[in-house]
py3Dmol code that shows the C-alpha trace and the ligand (Angstrom):
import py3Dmol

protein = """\
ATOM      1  CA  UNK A   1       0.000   0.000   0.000  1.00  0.00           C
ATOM      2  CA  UNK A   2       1.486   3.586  -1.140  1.00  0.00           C
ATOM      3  CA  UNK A   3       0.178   7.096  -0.500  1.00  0.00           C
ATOM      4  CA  UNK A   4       0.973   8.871  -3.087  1.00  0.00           C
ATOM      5  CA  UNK A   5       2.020  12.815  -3.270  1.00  0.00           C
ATOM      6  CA  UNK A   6      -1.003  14.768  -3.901  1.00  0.00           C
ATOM      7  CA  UNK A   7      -0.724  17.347  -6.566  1.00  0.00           C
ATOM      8  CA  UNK A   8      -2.433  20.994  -5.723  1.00  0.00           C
ATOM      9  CA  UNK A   9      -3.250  23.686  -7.468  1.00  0.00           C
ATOM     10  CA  UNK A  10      -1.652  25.470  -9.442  1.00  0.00           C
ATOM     11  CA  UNK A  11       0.087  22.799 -10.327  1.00  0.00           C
ATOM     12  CA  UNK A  12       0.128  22.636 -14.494  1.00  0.00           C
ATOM     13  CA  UNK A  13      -0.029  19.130 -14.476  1.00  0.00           C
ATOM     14  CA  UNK A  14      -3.747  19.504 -13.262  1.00  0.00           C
ATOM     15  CA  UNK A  15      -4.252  21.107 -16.626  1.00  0.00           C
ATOM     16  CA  UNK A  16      -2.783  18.325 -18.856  1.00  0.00           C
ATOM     17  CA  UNK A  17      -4.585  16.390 -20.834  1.00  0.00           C
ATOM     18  CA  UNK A  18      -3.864  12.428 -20.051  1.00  0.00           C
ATOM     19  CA  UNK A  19      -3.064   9.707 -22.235  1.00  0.00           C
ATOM     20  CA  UNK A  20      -5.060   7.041 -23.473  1.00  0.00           C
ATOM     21  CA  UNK A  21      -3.635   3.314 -21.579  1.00  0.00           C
ATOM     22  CA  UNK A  22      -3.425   1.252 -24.521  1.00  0.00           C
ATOM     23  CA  UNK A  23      -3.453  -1.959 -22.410  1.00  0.00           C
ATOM     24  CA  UNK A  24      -3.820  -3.135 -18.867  1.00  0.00           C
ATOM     25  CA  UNK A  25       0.278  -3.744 -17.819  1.00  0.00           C
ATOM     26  CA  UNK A  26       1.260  -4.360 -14.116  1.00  0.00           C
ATOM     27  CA  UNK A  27       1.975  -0.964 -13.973  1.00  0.00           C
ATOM     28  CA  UNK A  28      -1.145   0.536 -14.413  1.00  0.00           C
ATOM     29  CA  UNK A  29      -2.268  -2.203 -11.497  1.00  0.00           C
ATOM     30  CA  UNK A  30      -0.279  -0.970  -9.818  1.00  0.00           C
ATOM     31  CA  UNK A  31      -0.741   2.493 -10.055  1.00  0.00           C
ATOM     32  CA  UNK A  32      -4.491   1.581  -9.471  1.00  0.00           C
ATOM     33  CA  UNK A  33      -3.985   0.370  -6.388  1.00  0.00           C
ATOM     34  CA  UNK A  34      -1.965   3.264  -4.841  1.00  0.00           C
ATOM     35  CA  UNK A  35      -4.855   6.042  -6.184  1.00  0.00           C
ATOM     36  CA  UNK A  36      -7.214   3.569  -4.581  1.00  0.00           C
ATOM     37  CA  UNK A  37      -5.266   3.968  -0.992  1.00  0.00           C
ATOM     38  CA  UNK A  38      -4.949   7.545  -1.772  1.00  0.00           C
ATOM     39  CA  UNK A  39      -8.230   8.393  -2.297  1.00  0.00           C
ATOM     40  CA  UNK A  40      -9.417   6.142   0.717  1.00  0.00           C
ATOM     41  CA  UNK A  41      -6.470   8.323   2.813  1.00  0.00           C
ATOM     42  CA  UNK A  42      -7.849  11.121   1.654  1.00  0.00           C
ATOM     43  CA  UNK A  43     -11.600  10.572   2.428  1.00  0.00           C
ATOM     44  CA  UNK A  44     -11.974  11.343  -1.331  1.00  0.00           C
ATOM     45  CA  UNK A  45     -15.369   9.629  -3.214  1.00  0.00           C
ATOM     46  CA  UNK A  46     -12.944   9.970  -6.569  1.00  0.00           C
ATOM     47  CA  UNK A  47      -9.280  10.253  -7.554  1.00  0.00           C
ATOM     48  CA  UNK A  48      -8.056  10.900 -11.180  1.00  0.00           C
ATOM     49  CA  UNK A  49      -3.950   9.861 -12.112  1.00  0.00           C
ATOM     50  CA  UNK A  50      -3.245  14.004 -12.888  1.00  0.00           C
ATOM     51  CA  UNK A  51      -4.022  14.131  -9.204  1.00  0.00           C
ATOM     52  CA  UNK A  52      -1.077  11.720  -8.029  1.00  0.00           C
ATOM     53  CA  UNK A  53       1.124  13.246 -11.179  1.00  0.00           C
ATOM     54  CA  UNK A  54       0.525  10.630 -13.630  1.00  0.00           C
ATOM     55  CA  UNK A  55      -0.872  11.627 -17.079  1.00  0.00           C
ATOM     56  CA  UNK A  56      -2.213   8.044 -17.840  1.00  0.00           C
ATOM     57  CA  UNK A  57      -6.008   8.099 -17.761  1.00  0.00           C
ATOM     58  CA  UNK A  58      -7.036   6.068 -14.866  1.00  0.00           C
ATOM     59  CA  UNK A  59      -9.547   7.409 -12.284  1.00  0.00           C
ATOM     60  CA  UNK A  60     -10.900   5.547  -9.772  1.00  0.00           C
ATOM     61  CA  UNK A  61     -14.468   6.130  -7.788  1.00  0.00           C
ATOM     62  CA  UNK A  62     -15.783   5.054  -4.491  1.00  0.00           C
ATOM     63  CA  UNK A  63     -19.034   6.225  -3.391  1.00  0.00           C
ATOM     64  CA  UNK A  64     -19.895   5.647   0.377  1.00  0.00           C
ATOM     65  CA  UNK A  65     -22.634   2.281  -0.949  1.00  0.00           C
ATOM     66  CA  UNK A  66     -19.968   1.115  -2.817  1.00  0.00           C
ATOM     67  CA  UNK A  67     -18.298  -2.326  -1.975  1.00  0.00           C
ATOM     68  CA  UNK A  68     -15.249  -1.867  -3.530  1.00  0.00           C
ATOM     69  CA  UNK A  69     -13.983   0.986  -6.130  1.00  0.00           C
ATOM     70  CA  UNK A  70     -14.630   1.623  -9.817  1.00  0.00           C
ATOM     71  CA  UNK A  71     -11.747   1.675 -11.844  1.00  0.00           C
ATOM     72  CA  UNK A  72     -11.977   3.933 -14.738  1.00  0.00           C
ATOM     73  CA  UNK A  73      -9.415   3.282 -17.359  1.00  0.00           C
ATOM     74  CA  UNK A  74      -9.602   5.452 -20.382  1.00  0.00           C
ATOM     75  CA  UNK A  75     -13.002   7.118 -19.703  1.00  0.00           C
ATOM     76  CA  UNK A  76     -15.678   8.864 -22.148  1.00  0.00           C
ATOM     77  CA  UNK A  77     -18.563  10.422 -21.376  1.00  0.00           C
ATOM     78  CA  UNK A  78     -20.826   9.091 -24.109  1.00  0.00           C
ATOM     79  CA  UNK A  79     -23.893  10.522 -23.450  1.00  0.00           C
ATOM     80  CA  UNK A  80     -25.430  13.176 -20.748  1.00  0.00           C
ATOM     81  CA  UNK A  81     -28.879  14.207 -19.869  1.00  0.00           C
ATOM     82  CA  UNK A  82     -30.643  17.193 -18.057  1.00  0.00           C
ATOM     83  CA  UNK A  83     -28.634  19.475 -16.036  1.00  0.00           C
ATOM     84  CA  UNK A  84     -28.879  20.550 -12.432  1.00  0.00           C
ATOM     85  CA  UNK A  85     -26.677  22.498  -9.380  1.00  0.00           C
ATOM     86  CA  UNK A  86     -24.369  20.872  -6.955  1.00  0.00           C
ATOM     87  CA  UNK A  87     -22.089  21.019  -4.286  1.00  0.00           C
ATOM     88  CA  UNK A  88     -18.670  20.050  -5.416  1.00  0.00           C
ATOM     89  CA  UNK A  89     -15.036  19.934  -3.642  1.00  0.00           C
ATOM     90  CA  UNK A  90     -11.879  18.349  -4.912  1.00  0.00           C
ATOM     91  CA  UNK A  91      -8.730  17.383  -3.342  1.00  0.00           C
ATOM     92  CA  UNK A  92      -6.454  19.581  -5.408  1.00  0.00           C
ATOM     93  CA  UNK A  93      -8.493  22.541  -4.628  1.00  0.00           C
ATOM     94  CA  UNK A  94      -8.245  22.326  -0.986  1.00  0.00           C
ATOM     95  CA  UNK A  95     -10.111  24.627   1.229  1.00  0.00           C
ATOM     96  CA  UNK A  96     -12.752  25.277  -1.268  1.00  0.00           C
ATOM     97  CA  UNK A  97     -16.184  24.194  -1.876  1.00  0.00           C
ATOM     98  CA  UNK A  98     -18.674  25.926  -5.132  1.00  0.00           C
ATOM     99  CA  UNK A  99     -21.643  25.261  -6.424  1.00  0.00           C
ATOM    100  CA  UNK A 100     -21.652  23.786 -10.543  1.00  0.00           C
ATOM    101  CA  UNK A 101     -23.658  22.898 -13.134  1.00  0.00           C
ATOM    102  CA  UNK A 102     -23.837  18.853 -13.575  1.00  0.00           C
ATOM    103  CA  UNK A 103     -25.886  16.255 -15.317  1.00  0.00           C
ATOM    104  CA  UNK A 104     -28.892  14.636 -14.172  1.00  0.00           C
ATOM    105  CA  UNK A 105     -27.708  11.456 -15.644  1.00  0.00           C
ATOM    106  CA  UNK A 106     -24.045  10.313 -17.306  1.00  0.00           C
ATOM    107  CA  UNK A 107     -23.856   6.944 -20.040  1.00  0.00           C
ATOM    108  CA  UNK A 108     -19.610   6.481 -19.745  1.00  0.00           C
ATOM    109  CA  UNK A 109     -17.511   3.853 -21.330  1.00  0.00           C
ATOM    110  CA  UNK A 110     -14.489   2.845 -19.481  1.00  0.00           C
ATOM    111  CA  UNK A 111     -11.831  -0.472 -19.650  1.00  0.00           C
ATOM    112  CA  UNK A 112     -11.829  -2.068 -16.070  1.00  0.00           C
ATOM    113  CA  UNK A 113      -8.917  -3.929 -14.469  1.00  0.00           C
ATOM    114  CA  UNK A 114      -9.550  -7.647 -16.757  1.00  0.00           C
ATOM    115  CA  UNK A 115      -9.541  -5.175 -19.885  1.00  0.00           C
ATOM    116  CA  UNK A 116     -12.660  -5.457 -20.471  1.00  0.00           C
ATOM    117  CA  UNK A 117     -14.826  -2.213 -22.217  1.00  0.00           C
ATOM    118  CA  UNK A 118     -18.016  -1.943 -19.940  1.00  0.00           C
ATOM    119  CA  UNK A 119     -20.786   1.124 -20.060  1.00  0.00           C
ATOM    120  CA  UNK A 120     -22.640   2.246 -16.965  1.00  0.00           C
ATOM    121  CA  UNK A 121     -25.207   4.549 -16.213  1.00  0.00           C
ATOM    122  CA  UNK A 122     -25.174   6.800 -13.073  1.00  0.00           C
ATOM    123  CA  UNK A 123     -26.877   9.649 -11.393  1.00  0.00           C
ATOM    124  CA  UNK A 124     -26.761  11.345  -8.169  1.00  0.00           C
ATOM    125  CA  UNK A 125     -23.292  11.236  -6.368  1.00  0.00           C
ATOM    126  CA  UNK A 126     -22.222   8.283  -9.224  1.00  0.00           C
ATOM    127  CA  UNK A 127     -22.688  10.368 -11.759  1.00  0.00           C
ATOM    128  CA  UNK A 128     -21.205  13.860 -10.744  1.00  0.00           C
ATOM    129  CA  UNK A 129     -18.293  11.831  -9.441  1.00  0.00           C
ATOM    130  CA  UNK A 130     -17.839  10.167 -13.362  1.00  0.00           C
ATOM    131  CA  UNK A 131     -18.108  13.827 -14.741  1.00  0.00           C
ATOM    132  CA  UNK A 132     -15.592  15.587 -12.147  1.00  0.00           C
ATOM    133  CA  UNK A 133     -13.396  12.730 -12.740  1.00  0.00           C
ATOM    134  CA  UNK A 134     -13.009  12.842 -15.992  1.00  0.00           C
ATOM    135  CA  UNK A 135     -12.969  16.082 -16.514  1.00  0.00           C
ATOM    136  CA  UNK A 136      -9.706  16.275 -14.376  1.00  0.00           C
ATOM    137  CA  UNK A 137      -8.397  13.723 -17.095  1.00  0.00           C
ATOM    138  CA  UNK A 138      -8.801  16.216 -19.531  1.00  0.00           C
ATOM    139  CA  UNK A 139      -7.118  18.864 -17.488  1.00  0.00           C
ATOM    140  CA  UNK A 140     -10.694  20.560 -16.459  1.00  0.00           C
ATOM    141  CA  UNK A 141     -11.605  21.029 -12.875  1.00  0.00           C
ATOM    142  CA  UNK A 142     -14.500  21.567 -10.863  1.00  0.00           C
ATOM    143  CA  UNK A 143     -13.796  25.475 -10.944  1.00  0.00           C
ATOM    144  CA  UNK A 144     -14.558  25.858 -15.038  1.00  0.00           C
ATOM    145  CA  UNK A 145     -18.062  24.450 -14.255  1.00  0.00           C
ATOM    146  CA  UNK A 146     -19.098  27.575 -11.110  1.00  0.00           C
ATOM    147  CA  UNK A 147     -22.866  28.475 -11.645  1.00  0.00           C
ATOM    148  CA  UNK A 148     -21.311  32.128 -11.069  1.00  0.00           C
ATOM    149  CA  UNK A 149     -17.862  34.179 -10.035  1.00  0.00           C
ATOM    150  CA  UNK A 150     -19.758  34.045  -6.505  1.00  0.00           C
ATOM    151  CA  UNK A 151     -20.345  30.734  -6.176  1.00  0.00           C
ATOM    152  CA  UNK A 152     -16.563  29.404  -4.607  1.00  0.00           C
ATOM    153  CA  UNK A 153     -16.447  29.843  -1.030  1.00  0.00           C
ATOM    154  CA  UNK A 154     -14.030  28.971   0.985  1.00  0.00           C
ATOM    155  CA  UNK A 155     -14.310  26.414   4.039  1.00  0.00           C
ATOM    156  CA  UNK A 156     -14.237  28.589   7.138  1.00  0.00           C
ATOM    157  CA  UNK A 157     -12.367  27.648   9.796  1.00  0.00           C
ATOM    158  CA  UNK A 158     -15.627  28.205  12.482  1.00  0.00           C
ATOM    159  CA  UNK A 159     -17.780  26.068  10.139  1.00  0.00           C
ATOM    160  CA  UNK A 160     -15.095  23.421  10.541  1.00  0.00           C
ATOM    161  CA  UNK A 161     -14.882  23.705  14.309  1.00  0.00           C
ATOM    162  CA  UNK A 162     -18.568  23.958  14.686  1.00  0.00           C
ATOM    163  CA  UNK A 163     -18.341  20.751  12.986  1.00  0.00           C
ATOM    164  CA  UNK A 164     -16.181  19.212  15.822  1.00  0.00           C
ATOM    165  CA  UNK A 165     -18.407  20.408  18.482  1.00  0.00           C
ATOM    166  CA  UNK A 166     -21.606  18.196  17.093  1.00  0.00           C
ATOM    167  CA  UNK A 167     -21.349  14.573  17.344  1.00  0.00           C
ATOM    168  CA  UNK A 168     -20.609  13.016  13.992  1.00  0.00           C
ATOM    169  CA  UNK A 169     -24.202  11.972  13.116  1.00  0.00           C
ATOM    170  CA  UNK A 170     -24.611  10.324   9.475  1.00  0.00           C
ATOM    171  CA  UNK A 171     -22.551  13.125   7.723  1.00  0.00           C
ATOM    172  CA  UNK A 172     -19.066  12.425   7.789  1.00  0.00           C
ATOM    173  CA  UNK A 173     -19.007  14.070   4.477  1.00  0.00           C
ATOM    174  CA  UNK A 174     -17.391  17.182   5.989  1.00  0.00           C
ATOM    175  CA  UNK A 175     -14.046  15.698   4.894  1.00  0.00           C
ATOM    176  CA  UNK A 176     -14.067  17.538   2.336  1.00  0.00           C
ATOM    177  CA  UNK A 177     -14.039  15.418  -0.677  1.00  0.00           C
ATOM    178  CA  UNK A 178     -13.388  14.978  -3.773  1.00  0.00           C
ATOM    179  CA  UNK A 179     -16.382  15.756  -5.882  1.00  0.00           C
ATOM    180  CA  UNK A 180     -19.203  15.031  -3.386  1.00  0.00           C
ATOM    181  CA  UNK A 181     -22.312  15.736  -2.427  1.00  0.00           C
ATOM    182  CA  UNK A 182     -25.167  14.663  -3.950  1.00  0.00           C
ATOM    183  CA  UNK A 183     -27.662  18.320  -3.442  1.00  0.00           C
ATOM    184  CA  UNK A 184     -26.660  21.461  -2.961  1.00  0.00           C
ATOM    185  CA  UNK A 185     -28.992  21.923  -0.011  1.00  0.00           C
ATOM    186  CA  UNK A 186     -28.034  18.629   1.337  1.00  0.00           C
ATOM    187  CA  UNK A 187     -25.437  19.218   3.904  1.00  0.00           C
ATOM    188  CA  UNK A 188     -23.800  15.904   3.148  1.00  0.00           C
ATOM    189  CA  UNK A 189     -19.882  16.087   1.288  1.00  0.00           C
TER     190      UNK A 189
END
"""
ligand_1 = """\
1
NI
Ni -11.065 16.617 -8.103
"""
view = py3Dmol.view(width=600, height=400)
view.addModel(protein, "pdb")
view.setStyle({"model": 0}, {"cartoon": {"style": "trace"}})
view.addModel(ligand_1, "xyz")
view.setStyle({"model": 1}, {"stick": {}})
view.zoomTo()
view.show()
């Protein structure tokens, strides 16, 4: 298990575009497996390889009723429908949360682990974490989709210590993820 180095912005390599795997090699496992234990270290729902300064395009997704993580190699969004506002954080932007623009519903194409080419349909949480990630594979983050210039905020530290002072009840989406929360009003990620 590795942690790897997590790249912030400004960093340029956030606005690379990565390059297509052209086949599953041990490498890429292994690379997989690191971003998993990254993410999972980082309380992230998503991680994408620009993030850990690799420009191959892997992402990987876990979304709290996940059992185990989706593994994104080579990733196209083939199809999105209706449009709404969300919540959204990411690990290279720390400190900051803003409220985007999204799709209702994603269609994406990906290779898994085995090599295989599968399709999935998401919405919700699954399917603004598909977007965010692979928008970071294309060197676009969460900050080119703001509903306005007002909409970034940054994390205060009293909201944060407030925070501390309740008991953890069901949201321990405060960490401050990576992509998360499902509504804007929710208070969730
Ligand atoms: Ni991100």
């Amino acid at each position: 298990m590795a942690i790897l180095d997590m790249r912030i912005l400004p960093d340029p390599i956030l606005r690379k575009q990565a390059k297509k795997v052209a086949k599953v090699t041990p490498q890429i496992k292994k690379l997989v497996e690191n971003m998993v234990d990254t993410m999972r270290d980082q309380h992230g729902v998503g991680l994408a390889a620009n993030q850990v300064g690799s420009l191959q395009k892997v992402a990987v997704i876990e979304t709290p009723d996940m059992e185990e993580p989706l593994v994104l190699i080579n990733p196209e969004v083939l199809k999105t429908d209706g449009e709404r506002q969300v919540e959204e954080g990411c690990l290279s932007v720390p400190g900051y949360r803003g409220l985007v623009n999204r799709s209702e519903t994603v269609r994406v194409k990906a290779m898994g682990l085995d090599g295989k080419i599968y399709r999935l349909n998401a919405d919700e949480l699954l399917a603004q974490a598909l977007e965010h990630e692979i928008d970071h594979l294309n060197g676009i983050l969460y900050i080119d989709h703001l509903v306005s210039h007002e909409s970034l905020y940054k994390i205060t530290y009293e909201h944060d210590y407030e925070d501390e002072d309740h008991e953890h009840d069901e949201d321990d989406s405060e960490d401050s993820v990576e992509s998360v929360t499902a509504e804007a009003s929710a208070s969730e990620d």
